[in-house]
N, C-alpha and C positions, 0 to 999 in steps of 0.2 A: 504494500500500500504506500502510496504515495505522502511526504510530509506535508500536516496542515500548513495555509498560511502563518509564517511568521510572526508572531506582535513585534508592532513596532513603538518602541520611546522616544520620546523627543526629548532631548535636553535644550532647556530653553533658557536663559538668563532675564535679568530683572534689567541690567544694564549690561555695558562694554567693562571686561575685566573685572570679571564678580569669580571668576575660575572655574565657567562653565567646560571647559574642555578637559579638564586636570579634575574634575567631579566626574564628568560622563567618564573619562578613562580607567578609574579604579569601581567606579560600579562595569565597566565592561570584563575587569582581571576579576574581580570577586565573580559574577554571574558564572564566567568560565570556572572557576576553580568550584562552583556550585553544581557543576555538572552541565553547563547551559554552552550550547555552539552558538558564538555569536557572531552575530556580524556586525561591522562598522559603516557609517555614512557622515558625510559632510559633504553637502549637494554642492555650493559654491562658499568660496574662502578668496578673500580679498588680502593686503598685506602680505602675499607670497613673496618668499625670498628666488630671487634667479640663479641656480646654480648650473652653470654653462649655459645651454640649451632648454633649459624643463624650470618651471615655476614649482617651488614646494610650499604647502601649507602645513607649518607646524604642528597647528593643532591637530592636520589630518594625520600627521604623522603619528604624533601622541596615540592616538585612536588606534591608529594599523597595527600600533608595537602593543599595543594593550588586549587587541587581538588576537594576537600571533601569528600577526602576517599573512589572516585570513586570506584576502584577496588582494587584488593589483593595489600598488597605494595610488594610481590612476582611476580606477574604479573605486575607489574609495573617497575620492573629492577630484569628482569628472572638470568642473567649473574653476581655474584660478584663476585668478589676477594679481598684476604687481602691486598696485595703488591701494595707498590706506584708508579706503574711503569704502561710504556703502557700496556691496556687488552692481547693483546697477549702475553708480557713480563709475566703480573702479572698471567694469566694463566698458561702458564711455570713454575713459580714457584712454583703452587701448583697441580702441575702432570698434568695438566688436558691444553684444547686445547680448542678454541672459538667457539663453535658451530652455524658457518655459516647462516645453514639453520635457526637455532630459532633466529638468529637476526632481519630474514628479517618477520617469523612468529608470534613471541610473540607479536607485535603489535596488534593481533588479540583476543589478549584475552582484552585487554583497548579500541579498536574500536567497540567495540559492541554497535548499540543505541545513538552513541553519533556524534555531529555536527561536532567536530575536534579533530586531535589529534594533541598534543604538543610533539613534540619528542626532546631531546636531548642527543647530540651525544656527546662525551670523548673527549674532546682538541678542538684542529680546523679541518676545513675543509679536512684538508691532512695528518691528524694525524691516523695512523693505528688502527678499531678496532678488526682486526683477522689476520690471516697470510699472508691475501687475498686480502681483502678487507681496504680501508680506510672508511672515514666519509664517504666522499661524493658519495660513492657505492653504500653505502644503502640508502643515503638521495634520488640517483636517482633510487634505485630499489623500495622508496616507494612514489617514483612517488611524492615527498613531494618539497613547496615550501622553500628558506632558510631567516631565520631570522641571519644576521651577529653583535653579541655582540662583541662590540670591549671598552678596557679602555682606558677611554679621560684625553690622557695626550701623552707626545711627544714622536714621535712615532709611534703614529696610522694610519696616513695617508697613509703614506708606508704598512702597515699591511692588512688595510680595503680595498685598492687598491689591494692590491695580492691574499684577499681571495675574492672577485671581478672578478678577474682575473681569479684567478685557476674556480672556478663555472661559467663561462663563458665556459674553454676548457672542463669542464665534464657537459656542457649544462643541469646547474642548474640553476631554474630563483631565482633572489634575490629578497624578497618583499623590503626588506630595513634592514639598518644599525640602531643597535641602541650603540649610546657613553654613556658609566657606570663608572661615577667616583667612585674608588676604593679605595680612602681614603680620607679622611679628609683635608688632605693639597695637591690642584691640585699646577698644574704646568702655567707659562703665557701660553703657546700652548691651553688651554681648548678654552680660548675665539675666537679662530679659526680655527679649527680644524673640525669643521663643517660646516664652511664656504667653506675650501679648500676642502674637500673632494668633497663635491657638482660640483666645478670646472671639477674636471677631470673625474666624473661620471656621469649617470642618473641615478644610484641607491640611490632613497631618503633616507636622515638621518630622519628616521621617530622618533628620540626624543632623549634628550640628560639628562639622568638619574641621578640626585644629591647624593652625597653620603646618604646611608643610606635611602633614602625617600620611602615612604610607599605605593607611586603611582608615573607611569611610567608616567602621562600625557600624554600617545600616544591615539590618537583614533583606539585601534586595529581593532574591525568590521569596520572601515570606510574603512581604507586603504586593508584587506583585501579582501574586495568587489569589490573594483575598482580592482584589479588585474582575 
């Protein structure tokens, strides 16, 4: 018998540089080490470095290695650009235009054979990745549950609450929030900031990430089952 579709997660951030990619990458090593084949995606990545010929995306990379080199790191984030600017911007730049269609298809070459795929998307939830489309387009064109990484420190509440919010009016369900300290020196707000958010949500804070640490502590296969 042939394998069911794949679930797909979206890791989505509150803003730029909350450490949505370094959060998706250790829920993708834990899920494997859970027994789970996973696959990686990162549709388009802007900010690419040019090493001779070929544009690389870090963050794609992060993702591939965290895989195990599941698939091509080509098929893995089909879309690059040089320029540090949103994908549709940074497309512009270099003549060329966001190819729609293969946002929504290149998933397909990393879904083959495997239990889930981890997808992450460029910015936040509302941040544009084509002329057309935002995040949350394709997170609901791939039918994908959202993972929201937000940095815990003051601030967030307000943030996790609106991208909450907005995935709510484009009827995305949220498994849960995960808080990523982003440096070395937090702010007094860490110590509850998880607490309040819980307050005005039912969307669990399913872990609250120590700078730098090498495991997320979450039970990802627990909390994803129950959903």
């Amino acid at each position: 018998m042939g394998r069911s579709k794949p679930r797909v997660l979206f890791f989505t951030g509150t803003d730029t540089d909350v450490g949505k990619t370094y959060v998706a990458a250790l829920a993708v090593a834990e899920l494997r080490y859970s027994g789970l084949c996973v696959g990686v995606y990162k549709p388009v990545a802007s900010g690419c470095l040019l090493e001779g010929t070929d544009l690389i995306s870090d963050d794609a990379v992060q993702l591939w290695e965290a895989s195990g080199r599941l698939a091509p790191l080509t098929a893995v984030c089909p879309q690059r650009f040089q320029a540090p600017l949103a994908p549709p911007s940074a497309a512009k730049v270099a003549g060329k235009k966001i190819d729609e269609p293969l946002l929504l298809s290149g998933i397909d070459a990393v879904a083959a054979g495997v239990d889930m795929v981890v997808v992450e998307g460029a910015g936040g939830l509302m941040s544009p990745l084509s002329d057309d489309w935002l995040n949350g387009d394709l997170a609901k064109r791939l039918d994908a549950s959202l993972i929201v990484v937000a940095a815990n420190r003051l601030g967030v509440i307000h943030q996790v609450l609106a991208t909450i919010a907005a995935a709510a009016v484009m009827e995305l369900p949220v498994l849960g929030v995960v808080l990523n300290q982003t440096n070395a020196c937090s702010d007094a707000s860490v110590a509850d900031n998880a607490t309040l958010i819980s307050r005005f949500t039912d969307v669990p804070v399913l872990g609250e990430i120590a700078f730098q640490a090498t495991s997320s502590g979450i039970d990802w296969p627990g909390h994803i089952c129950r959903m």
